[in-house]
C-alpha positions in Angstrom: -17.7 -2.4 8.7 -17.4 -5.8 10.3 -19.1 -6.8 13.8 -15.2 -6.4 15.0 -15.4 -3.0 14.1 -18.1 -2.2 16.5 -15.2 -3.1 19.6 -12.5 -1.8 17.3 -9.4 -0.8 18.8 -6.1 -0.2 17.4 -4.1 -1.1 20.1 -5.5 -4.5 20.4 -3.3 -5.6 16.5 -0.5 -2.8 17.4 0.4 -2.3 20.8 2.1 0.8 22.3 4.9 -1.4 23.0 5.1 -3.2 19.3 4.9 0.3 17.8 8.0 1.5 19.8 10.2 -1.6 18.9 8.9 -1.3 15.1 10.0 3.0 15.2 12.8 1.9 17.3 14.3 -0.2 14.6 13.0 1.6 11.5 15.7 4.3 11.1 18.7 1.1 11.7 16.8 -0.6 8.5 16.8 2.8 6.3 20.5 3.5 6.9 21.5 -0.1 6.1 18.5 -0.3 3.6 17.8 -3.9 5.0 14.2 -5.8 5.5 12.8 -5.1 8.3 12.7 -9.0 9.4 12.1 -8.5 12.7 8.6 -6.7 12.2 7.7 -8.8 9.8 8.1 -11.7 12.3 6.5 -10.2 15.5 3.5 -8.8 13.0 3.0 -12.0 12.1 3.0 -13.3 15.3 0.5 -11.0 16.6 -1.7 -12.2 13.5 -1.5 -9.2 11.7 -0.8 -10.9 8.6 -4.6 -11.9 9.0 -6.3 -9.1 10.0 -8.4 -9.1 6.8 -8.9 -13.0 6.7 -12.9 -13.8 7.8 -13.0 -14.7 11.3 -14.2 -18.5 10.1 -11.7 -19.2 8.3 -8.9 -18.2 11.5 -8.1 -14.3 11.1 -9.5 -11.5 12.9 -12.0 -10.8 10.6 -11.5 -6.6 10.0 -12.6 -4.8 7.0 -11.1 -2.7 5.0 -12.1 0.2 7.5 -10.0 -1.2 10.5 -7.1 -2.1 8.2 -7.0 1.2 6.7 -6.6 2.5 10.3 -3.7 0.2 11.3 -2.1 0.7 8.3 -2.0 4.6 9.6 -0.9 3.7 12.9 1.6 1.5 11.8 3.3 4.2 9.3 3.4 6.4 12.0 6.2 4.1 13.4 7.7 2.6 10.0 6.7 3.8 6.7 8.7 1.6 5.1 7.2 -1.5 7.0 4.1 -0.3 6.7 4.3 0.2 2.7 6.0 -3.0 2.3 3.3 -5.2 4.6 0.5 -3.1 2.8 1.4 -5.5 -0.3 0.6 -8.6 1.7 -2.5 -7.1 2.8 -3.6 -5.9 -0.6 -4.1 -9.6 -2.0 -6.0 -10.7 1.5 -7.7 -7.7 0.7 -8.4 -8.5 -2.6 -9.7 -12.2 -1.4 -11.9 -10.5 1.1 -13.6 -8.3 -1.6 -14.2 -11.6 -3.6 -15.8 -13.8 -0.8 -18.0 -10.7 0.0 -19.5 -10.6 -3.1 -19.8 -14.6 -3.2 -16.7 -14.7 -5.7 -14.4 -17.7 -5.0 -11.0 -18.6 -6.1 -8.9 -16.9 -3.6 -9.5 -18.9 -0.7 -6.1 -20.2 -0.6 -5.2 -17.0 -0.1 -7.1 -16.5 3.5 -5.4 -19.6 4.4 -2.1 -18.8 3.6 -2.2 -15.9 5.2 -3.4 -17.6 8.5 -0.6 -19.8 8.3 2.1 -16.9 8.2 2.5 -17.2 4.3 3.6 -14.2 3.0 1.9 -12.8 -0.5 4.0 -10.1 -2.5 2.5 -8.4 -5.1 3.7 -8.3 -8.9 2.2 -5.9 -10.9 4.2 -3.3 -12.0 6.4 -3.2 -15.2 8.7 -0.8 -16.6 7.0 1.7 -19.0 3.5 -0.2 -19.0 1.2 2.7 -17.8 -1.6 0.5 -18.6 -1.0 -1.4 -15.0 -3.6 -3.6 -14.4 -5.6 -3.4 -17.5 -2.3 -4.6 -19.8 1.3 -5.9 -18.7 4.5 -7.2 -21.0 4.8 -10.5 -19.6 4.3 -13.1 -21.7 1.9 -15.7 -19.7 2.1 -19.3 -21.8 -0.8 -21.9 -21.1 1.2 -25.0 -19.7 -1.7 -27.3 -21.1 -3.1 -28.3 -18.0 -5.3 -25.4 -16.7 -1.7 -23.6 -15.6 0.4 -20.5 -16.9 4.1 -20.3 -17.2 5.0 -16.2 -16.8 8.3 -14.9 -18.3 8.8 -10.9 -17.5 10.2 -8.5 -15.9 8.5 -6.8 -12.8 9.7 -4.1 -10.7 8.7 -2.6 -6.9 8.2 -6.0 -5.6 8.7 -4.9 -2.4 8.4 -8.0 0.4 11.4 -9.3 -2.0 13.5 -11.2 0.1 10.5 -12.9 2.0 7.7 -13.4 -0.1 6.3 -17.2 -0.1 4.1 -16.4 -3.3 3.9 -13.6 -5.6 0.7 -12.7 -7.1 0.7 -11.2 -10.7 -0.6 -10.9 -14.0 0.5 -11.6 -17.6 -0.8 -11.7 -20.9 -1.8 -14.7 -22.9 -1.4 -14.2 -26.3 -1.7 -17.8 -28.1 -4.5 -19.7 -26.7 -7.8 -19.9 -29.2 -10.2 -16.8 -27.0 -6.3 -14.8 -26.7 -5.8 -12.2 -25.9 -6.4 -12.4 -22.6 -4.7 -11.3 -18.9 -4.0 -13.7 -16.8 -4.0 -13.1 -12.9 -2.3 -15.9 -10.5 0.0 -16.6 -8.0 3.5 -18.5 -8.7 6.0 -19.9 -5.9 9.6 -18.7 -5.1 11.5 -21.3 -7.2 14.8 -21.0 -9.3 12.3 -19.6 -12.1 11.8 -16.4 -9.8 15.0 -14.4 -9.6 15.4 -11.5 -7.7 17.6 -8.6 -7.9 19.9 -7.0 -5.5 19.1 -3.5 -6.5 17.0 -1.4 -4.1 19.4 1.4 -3.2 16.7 4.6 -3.4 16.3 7.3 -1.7 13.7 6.9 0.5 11.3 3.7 1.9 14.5 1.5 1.7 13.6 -1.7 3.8 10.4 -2.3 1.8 13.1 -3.6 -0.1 10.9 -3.7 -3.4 13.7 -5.0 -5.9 12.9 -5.9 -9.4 12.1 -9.8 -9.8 12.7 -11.7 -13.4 10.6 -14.4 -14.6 12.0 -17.1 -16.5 9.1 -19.7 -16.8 7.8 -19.3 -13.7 4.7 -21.4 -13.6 1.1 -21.0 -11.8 -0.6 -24.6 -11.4 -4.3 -24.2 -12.3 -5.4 -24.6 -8.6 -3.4 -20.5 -8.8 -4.6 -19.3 -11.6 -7.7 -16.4 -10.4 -8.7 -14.6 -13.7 -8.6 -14.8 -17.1 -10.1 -11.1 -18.4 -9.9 -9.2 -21.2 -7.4 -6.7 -21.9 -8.3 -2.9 -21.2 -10.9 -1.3 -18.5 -12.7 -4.6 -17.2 -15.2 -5.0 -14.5 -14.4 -8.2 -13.2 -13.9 -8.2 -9.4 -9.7 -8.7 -9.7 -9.7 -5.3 -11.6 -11.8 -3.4 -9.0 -10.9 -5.2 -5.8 -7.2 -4.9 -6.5 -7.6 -1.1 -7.2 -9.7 -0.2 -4.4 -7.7 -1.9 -1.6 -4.8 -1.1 -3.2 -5.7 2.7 -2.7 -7.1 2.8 0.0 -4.3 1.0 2.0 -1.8 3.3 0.1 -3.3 6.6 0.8 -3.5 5.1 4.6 0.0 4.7 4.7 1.1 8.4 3.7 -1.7 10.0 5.9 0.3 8.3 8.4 2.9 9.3 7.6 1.6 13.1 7.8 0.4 12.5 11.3 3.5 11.5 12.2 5.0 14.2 11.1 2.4 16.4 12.3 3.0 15.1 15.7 6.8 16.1 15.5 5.9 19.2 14.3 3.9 20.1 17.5 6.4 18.1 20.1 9.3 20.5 18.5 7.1 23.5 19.0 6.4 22.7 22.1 10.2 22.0 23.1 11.8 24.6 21.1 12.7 27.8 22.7 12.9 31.4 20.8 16.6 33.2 21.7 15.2 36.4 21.4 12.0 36.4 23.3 12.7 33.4 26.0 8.8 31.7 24.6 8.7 28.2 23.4 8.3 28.4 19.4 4.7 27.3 20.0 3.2 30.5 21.1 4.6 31.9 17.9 2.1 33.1 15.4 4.0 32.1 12.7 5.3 28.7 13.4 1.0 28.0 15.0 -0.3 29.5 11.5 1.9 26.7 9.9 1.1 23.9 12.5 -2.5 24.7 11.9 -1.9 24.6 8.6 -0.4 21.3 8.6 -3.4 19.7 10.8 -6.1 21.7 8.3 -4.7 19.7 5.6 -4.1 16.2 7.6 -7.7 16.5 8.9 -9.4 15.4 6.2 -7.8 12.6 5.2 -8.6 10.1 7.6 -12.4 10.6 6.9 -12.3 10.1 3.8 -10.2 7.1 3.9 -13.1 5.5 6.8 -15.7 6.6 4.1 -14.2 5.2 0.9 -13.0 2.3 2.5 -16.5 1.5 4.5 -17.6 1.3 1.2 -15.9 -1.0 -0.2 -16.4 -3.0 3.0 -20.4 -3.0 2.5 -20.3 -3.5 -1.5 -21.9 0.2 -1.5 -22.9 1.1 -5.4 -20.6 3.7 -6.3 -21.2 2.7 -10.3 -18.5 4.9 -12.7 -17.3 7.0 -10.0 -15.1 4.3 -7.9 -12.3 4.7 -9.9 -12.7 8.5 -9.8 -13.3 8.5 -5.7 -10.4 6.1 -5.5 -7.6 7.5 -7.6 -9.0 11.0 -6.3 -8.0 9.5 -2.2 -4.8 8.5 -3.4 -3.4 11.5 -5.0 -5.0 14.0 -2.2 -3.2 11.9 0.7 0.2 11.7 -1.2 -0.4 15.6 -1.7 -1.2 16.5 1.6 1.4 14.0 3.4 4.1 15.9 1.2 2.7 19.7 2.3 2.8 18.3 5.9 6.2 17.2 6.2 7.6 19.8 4.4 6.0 22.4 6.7 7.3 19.8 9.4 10.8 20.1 8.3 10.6 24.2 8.1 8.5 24.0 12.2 11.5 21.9 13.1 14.4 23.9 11.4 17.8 22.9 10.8 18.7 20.0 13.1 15.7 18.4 10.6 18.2 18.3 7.3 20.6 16.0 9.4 20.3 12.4 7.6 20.0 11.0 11.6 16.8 13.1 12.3 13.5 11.5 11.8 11.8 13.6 10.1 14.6 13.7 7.3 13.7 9.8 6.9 10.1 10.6 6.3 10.8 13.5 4.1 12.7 10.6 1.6 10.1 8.3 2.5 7.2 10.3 1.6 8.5 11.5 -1.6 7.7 7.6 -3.1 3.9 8.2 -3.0 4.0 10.0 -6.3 5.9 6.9 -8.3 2.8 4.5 -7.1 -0.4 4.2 -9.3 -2.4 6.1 -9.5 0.1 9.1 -10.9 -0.8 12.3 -10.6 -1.8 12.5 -14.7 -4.0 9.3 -14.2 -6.0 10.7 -11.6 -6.7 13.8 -13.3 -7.8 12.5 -16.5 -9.9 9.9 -14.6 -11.6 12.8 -12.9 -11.5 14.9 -15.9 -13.4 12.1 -18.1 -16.1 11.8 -15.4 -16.7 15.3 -15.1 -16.1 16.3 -18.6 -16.8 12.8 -20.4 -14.2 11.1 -22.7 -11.9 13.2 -25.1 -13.1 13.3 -28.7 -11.5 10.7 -30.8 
């Protein structure tokens, strides 16, 4: 927790009135599956692009703590915003985890994000289950400290406004090879990006696929050079902790929001047959209850994991455990809740126009992010049970 924490409140980075124009907008951006440009442009005027950026060198100076509970506030508006701005956050993130534990290298980052750059993040490949500990694009030294990336990379979400793209290759020819290389390239005619995010739910993160064709880091961009496989360097666990964290905040916001519909329909809702609001019920309060049993402990879990990572806490073998395990219970849970939303809420709810039909697409992408549901139970499997038996 940082000394801003101790003042912490929400509203000061997302006020009531931001909130309403971002949920006001969200559902025209889902039907015409367009970037929310707008919110990205009063976020970043509010300095939200910063939030995680040290107070010294011009942000606000949060942890990972406040973040995680913006990142819930702000999904309750915009899933889709939220999920898509989370990637921004994840690299400052990422650099704040590094100049915590005296690591540099990702200071440009911190600025750039104080200047209202905006940093996308390219990880993910088609069929590479290994994520961050391999990837199939080639990264070729330039000769000069640099990398030139050719690959494929899909859920770049930020895609039509990204300034730089973090994202990792692997280097196969150099003399210590092989070896994955982590760094951040610009948007130049080596960077293409497709036109072909038509899903079915989160649609203005607008995470299209993006082809490199010799798209080069200079060395000044180039973070990490690790081995291949389950590493401890500080690029492997600060991008997986923040990365979960911030995810698992943005579908336990989306569960509250939901959760909240859920109680405002209850509440408004009359019964033909008896003449009493659908709130005095018993079974439509069993299911609300049930919804705000589950939703409950989410968020302290997500302050506890992330105030962790915030005071470099010694969690040893089990962080990647604790951190898939957060994941996978708040994409759970924020599925259960909206589905019990959708039956508390009835009919009108399967109409394409009602919110709650836009958060039962949106939350349904949780389960296609890492870590999957089969990752985080053999990760918890392997630390409770120890490694299979070759």
């Amino acid at each position: 927790m940082t000394d801003a924490g101790a003042t912490f409140d929400p509203a000061t980075f997302l006020p009531d009135d931001l909130i309403e124009r971002i949920r006001e907008r969200a559902p025209i951006h889902d039907r015409d599956n367009t970037f929310p440009e707008q919110d990205l442009q009063e976020l970043r005027e509010a300095g939200y692009l910063s939030i995680l950026v040290p107070a010294e060198r011009g942000g606000a100076g949060l942890g990972l703590a406040e973040a995680a509970i913006l990142q819930q506030r702000l999904a309750t508006a915009a899933p889709a915003t939220a999920l898509a701005i989370n990637m921004h956050l994840v690299w400052t993130g990422v650099a704040k985890v590094f100049s915590d534990r005296g690591v540099t290298g990702l200071e440009f980052v911190q600025d750039g994000a104080v200047a209202g750059e905006v940093f996308a993040f390219g990880i993910s490949e088609g069929g590479n289950d290994l994520v961050l500990f391999g990837s199939d694009t080639d990264a070729v030294p330039t000769g000069d400290g640099g990398y030139s990336f050719t690959g494929t990379k899909i859920f770049t979400s930020l895609a039509p406004v990204w300034t730089r793209l973090g994202l990792h290759g692997l280097d196969t020819t150099s003399p210590d090879a092989p070896k994955l290389v982590f760094a951040f390239v610009d948007r130049t005619d080596a960077v293409v990006t497709g036109d072909d995010w038509d899903t079915l739910g989160m649609r203005a993160t607008q995470s299209r696929t993006t082809r490199l064709h010799g798209a080069t880091a200079d060395a000044a961009h180039v973070v990490r050079r690790i081995d291949p496989g389950p590493n401890p360097d500080p690029i492997v666990f600060g991008i997986f902790s923040v990365f979960e964290i911030l995810l698992a905040s943005v579908y336990t916001g989306i569960a509250r929001r939901a959760l909240d519909l859920a109680v405002q329909t209850a509440h408004t809702r009359r019964s033909k047959k008896s003449g009493a609001a659908y709130s005095q019920d018993p079974d439509i309060r069993w299911r609300i209850a049930d919804m705000a049993l589950a939703y409950d402990a989410l968020p302290p879990q997500i302050a506890a994991l992330a105030r962790d990572v915030d005071e470099a806490a010694d969690n040893g073998a089990r962080w990647f455990t604790l951190l898939s395990g957060l994941k996978h219970r708040a994409i759970t849970m924020a599925k259960h809740v909206v589905d019990q939303a959708m039956l508390v809420a009835g009919g009108g709810s399967y109409f394409s126009s009602n919110e709650l039909s836009r958060l039962y697409r949106d939350v349904l992408a949780g389960a296609f992010h890492p870590s999957d549901p089969e990752s985080a139970h053999a990760t918890a499997a392997s630390a409770w049970l120890g490694p299979l038996d070759s």
